[in-house]
C-alpha positions as CSV (number, residue, x, y, z in Angstrom):
1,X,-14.3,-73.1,16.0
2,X,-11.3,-72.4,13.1
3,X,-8.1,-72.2,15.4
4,X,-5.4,-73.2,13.6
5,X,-2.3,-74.5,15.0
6,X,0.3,-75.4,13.0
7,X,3.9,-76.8,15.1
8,X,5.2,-78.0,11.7
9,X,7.0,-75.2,9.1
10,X,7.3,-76.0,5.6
11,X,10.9,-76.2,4.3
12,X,10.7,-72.3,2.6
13,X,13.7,-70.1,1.5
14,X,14.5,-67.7,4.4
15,X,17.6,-66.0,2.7
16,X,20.8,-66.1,4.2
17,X,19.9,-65.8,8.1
18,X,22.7,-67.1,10.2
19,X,20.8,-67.6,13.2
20,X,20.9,-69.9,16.3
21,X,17.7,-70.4,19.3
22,X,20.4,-68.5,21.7
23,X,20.1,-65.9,19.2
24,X,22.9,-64.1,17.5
25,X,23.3,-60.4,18.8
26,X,24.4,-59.0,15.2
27,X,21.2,-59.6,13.5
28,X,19.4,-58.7,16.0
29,X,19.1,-55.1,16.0
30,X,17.7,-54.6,12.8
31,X,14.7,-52.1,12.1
32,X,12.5,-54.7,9.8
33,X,11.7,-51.1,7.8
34,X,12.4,-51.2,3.9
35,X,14.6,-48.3,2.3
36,X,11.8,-47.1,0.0
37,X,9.1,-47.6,1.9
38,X,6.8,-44.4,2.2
39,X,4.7,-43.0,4.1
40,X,1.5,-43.9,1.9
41,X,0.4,-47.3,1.5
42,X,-2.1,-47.3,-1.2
43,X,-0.1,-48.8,-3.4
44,X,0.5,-52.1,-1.9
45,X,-1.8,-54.5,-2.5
46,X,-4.1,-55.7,0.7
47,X,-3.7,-59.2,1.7
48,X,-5.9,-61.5,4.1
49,X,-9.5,-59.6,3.6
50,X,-12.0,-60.9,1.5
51,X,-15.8,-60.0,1.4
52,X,-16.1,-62.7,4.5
53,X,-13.0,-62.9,6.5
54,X,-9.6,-61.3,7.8
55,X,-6.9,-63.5,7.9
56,X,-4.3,-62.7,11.1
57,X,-1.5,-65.0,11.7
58,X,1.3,-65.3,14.7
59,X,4.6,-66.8,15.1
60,X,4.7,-68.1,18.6
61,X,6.3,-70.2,20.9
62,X,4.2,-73.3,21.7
63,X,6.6,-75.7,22.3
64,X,10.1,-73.8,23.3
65,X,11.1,-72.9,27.2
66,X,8.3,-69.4,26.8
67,X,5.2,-72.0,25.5
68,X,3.9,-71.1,28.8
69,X,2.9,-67.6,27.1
70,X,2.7,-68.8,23.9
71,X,-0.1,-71.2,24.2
72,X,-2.3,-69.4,26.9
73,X,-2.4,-66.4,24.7
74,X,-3.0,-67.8,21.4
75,X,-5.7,-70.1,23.3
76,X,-7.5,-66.8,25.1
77,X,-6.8,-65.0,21.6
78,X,-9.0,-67.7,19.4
79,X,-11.7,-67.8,22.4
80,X,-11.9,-63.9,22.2
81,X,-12.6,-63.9,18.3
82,X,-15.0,-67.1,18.2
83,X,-17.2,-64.7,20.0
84,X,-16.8,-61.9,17.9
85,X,-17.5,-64.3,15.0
86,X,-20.8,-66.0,16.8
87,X,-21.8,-62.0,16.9
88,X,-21.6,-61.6,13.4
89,X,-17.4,-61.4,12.9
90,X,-16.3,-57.7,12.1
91,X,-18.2,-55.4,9.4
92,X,-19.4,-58.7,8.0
93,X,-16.0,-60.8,7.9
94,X,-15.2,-63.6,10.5
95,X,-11.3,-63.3,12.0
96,X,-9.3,-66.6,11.2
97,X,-6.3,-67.0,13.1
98,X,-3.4,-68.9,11.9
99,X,-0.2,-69.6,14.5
100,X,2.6,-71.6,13.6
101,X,5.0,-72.6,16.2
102,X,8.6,-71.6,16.2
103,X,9.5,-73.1,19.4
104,X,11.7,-69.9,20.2
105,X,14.2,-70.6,17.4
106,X,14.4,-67.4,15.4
107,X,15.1,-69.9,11.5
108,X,11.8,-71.2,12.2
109,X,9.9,-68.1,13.2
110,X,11.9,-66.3,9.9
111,X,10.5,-68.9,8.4
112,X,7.1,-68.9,9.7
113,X,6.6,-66.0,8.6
114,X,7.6,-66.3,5.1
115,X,5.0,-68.8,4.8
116,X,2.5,-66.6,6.8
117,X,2.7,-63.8,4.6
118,X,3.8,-65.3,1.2
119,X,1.3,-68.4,1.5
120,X,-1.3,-67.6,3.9
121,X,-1.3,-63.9,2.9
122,X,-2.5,-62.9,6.3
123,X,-3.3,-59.3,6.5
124,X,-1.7,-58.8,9.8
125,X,0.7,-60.7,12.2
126,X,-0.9,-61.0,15.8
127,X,0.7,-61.7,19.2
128,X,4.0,-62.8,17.2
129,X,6.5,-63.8,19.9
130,X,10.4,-63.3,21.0
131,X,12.3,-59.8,20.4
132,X,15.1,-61.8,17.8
133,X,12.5,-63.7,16.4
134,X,10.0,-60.3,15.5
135,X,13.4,-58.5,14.2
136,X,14.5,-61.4,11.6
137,X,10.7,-61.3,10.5
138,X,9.7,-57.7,9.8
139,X,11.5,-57.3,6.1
140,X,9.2,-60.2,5.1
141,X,6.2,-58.8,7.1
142,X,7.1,-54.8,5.9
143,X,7.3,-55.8,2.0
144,X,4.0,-57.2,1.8
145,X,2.5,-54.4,4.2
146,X,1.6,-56.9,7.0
147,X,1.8,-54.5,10.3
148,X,2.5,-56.1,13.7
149,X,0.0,-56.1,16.2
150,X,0.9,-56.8,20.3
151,X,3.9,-59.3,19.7
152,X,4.7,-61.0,23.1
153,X,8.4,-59.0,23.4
154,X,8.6,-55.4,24.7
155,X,11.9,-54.8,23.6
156,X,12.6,-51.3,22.3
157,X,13.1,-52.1,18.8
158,X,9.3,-52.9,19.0
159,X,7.8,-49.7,19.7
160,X,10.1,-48.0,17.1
161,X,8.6,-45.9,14.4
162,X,8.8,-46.8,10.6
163,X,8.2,-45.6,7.6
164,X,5.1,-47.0,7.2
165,X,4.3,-47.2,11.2
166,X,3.1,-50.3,11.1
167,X,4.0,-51.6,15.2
168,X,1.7,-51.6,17.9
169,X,3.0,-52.7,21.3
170,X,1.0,-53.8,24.7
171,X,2.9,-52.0,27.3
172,X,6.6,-50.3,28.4
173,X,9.4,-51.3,27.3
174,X,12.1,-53.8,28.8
175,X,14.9,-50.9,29.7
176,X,11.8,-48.4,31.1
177,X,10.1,-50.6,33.2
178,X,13.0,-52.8,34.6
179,X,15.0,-49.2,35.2
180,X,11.7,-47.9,37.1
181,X,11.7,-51.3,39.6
182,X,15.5,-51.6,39.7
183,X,15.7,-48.0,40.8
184,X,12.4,-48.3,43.2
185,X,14.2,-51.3,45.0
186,X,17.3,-49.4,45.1
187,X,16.1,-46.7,47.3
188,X,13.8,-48.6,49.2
189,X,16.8,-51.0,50.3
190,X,20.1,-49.1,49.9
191,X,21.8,-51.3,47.4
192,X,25.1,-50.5,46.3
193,X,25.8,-53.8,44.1
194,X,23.8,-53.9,41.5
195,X,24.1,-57.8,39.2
196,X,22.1,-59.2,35.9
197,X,21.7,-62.6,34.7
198,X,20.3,-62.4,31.4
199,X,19.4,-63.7,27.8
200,X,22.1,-62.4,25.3
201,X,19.3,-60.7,23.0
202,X,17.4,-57.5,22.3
203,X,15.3,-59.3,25.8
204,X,17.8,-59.7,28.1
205,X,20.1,-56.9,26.9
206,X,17.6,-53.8,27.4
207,X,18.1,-54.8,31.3
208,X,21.4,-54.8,31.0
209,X,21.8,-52.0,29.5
210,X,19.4,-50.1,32.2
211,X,21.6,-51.8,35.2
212,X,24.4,-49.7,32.9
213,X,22.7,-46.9,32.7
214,X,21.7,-46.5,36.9
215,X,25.3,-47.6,37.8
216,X,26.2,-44.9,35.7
217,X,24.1,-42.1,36.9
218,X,23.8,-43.3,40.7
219,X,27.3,-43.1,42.3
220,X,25.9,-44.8,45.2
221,X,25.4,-47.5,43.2
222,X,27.9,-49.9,41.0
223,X,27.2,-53.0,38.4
224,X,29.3,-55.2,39.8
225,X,28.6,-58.4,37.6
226,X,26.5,-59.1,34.3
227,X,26.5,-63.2,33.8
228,X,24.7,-64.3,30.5
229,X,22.4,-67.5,29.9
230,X,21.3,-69.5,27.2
231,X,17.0,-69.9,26.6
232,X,17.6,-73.5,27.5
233,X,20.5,-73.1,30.1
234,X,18.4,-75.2,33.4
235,X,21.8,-75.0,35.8
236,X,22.3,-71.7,37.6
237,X,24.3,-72.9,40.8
238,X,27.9,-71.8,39.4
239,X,27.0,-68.6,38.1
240,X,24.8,-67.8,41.8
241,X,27.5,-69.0,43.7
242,X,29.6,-66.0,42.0
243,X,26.8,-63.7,41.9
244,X,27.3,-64.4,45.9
245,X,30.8,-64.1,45.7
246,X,30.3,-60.6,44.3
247,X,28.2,-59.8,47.3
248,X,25.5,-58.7,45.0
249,X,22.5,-56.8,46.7
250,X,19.9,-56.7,43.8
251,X,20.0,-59.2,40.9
252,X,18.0,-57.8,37.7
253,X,16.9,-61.7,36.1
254,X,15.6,-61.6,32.2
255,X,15.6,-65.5,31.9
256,X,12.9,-67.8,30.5
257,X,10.1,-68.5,32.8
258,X,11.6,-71.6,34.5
259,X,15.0,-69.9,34.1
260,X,13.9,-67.3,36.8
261,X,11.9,-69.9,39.1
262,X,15.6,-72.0,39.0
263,X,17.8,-68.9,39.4
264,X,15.8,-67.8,42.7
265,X,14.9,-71.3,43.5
266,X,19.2,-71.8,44.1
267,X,20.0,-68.7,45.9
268,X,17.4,-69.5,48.5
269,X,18.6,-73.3,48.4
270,X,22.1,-71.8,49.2
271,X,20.7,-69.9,52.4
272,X,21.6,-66.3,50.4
273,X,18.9,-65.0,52.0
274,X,20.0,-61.2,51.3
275,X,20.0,-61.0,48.0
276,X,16.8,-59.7,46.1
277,X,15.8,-60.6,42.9
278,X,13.3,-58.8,40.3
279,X,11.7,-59.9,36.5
280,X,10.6,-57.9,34.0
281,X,7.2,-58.7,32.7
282,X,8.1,-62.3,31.0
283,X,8.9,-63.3,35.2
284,X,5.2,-62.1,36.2
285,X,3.6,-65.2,35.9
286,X,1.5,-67.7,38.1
287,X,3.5,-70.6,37.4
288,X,6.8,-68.4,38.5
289,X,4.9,-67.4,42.0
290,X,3.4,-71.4,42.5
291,X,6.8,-72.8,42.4
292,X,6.9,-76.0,44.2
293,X,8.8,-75.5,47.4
294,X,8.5,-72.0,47.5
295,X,11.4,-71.9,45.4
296,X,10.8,-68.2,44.1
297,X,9.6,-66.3,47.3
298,X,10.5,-62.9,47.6
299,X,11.0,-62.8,44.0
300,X,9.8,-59.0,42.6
301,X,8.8,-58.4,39.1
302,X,7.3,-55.3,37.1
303,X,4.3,-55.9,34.8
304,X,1.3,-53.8,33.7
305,X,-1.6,-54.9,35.6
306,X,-2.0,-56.4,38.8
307,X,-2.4,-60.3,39.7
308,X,-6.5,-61.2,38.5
309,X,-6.7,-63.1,42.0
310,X,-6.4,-59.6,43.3
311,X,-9.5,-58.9,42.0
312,X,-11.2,-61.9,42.4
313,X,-14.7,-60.6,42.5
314,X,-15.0,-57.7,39.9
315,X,-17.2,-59.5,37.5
316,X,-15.3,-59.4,33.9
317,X,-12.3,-60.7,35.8
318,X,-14.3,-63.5,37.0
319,X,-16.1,-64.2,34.2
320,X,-13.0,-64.5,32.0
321,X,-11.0,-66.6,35.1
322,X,-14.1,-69.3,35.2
323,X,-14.8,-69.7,31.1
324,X,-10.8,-70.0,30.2
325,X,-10.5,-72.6,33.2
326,X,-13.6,-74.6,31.7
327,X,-12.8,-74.3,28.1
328,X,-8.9,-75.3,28.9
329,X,-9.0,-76.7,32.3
330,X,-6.4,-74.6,33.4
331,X,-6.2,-71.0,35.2
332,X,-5.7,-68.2,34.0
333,X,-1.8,-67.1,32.9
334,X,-0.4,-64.0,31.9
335,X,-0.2,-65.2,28.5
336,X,-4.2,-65.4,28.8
337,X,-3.9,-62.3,29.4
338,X,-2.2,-60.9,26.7
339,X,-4.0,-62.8,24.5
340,X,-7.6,-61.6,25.7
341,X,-6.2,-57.6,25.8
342,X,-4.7,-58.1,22.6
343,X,-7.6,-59.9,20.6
344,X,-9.8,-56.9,21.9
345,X,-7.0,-54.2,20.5
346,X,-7.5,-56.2,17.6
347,X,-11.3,-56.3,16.8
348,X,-11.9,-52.4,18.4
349,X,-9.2,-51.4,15.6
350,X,-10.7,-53.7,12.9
351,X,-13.9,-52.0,13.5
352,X,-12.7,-48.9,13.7
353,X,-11.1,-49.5,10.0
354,X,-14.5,-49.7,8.8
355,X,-15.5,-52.3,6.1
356,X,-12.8,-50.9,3.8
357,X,-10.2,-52.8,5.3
358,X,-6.0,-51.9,4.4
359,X,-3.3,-51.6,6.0
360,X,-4.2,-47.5,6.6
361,X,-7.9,-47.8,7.4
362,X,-6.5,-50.1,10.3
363,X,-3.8,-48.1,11.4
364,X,-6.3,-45.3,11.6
365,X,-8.5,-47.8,13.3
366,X,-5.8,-49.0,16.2
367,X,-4.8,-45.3,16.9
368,X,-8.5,-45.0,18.1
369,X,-8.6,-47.8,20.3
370,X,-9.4,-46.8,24.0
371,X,-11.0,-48.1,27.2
372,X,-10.6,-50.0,30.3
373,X,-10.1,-53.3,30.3
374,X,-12.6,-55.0,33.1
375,X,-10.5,-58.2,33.2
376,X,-7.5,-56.3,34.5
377,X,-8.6,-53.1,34.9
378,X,-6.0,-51.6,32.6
379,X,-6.7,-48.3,30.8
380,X,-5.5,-48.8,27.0
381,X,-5.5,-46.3,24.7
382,X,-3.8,-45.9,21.1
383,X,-3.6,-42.6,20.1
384,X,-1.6,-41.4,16.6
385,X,1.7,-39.8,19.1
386,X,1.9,-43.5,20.7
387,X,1.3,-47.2,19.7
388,X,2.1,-48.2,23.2
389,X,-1.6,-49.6,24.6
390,X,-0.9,-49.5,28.1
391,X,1.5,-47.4,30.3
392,X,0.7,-48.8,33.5
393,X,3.6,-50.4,35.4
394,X,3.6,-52.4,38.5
395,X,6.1,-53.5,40.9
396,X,5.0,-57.0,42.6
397,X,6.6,-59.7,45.1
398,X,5.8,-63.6,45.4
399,X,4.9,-63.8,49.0
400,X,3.5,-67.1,50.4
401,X,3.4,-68.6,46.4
402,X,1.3,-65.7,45.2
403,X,1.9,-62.1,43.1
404,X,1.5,-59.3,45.8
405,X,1.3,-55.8,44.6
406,X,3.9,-53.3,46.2
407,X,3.7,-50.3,44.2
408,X,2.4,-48.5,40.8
409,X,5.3,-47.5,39.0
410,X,4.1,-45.6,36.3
């Protein structure tokens, strides 16, 4: 096996990138897209490909409060390509996969990446995770021509267009899917106060900003509070307690994974038992429904496929569920996933490119890339008009410490 994990950086020269792990909201927003950049790509040397391997690398967060995604994905990831290695690797070149851990601190992934691309020369950056975190790296990643392939954010600025269209995305973005299940709830319940808790980045601020935007167009319904959180922030009482005081009826929560479990976890310790609470796609995971103490029942989130235990006994779903639980001993996450839909983007596009592997052989590749996924039963498909693989949205509940599927939204 060649998985490389790295959770030390080496001390490189990142520029002059003010930056904190709370993120700072004015660098945030930038495209990643060079000035003179063009549409051709001929012209930049290809890194990472040599007559017997592709090298991908990965910023991720293996150690920080969303290692629970981090390390499930890059684990299914690497167990995804040792097979396609085994086979034979791709046209004739094994994939190596190099992930250095920024423990959601956007200096380190900045500067992961510099050493990525600039050392490592990997030819493309895999599964790269955090919205802040992908921003502050695509200059680095865009001068050298390394494309971004299914980072672990879907934040708008992700699925944006440049020059050299070098972004492909998993699924929906933040605003689209959280508008779609805040406006589902809203009719199905009648709410009228509409709150947020959220992460002051690209993340948490696409839910905010669709909470503006239905409070806005509905006139039956108003944002009557928006109360932001640190990654790391672990003590929710005050901020629920005035969430309550605000009588709100729906709560829109783009927290860290054990952010959301503790935000639910005190309303229903409080007895504010009619409040509801939903989670974009980040909240959709096993851990969040098996909170001890049912401490995030009736907790909604959207995603893009339903819960594997719903489908228990369609074969690929099993088959995947058993060999990640033997070769990790532990069940299967939605960073598991992620990694397993996005290693198989990967390798379809890389074949795709044909042995003459660059930059626009592979983006020719990805924009082929279609069929449906037996793990999850997803339909993915690239096409040249969108990089998005899969449109599917869900609407979920935990009920009785497990993800229950209410409704397709999309």
């Amino acid at each position: 096996m060649r998985w490389t994990f790295k959770t030390t950086l080496l001390a490189l020269t990142v520029g002059t990138i003010g930056l904190v792990g709370c993120n700072n909201p004015e660098t945030t927003s930038a495209t990643g897209t060079d000035a003179e950049a063009t549409a051709s790509t001929s012209d930049i040397p290809v890194q990472g490909v040599t007559d017997t391997e592709i090298v991908l690398g990965g910023a991720n967060d293996l150690s920080g409060p969303f290692a629970g995604f981090g390390n499930p994905a890059v684990t299914a990831a690497n167990m995804y390509f040792d097979e396609v290695n085994a086979a034979g690797g791709v046209n004739g070149r094994k994939i190596r996969y190099i992930v250095e851990d920024h423990s959601y601190q956007v200096p380190k992934a900045v500067q992961a990446a510099n050493k990525l691309v600039s050392r490592d020369k990997v030819f493309a950056m895999l599964m790269s995770l955090g919205t802040p975190h992908n921003l502050a790296s695509f200059p680095i990643m865009d001068r050298a021509n390394v494309p971004s392939v299914m980072p672990i954010t879907f934040a708008t600025p992700m699925q944006e267009e440049g020059a050299l269209n070098r972004r492909y995305t998993i699924g929906s973005t933040y605003y689209d899917s959280m508008k779609l299940g805040m406006e589902y709830l809203i009719a199905e319940n009648d709410v009228k106060n509409l709150c947020v808790m959220y992460i002051p980045s690209d993340y948490g601020e696409e839910t905010n900003a669709a909470a503006k935007d239905i409070s806005d167009n509905n006139p039956n319904v108003t944002l009557v509070a928006s109360s932001s959180h640190r990654p790391d922030e672990t003590d929710f009482s005050g901020a629920i307690a005035k969430l309550k005081e605000s009588n709100c009826d729906l709560i829109a929560l783009s927290l860290t994974i054990r952010g959301a479990i503790t935000a639910v976890g005190t309303a229903n310790a409080m007895g504010w038992s009619d409040v509801k609470f939903i989670a974009p796609a980040t909240g959709f995971h096993p851990a969040v429904a098996a909170a001890p103490g049912g401490a995030s029942e009736g907790l909604y989130a959207v995603s893009y496929y339903n819960d594997l235990a719903l489908r228990a006994n369609e074969p690929e779903t099993k088959a995947f569920v058993d060999k990640f639980k033997k070769a990790t001993g532990e069940d299967v996450s939605a960073g598991a996933i992620i990694g397993h839909v996005a290693a198989r983007i990967t390798v379809d596009g890389l074949k795709a490119a044909g042995p003459d592997l660059n930059a626009d052989t592979f983006n020719a590749g990805l924009e082929t890339v279609s069929f449906v996924d037996g793990v999850t039963g997803s339909t993915v498909a690239i096409t040249p008009e969108s990089h998005v693989a899969i449109n599917d949205v869900y609407l979920s509940q935990v009920n009785s410490g497990a993800w229950k599927t209410v409704t397709q939204l999309k």
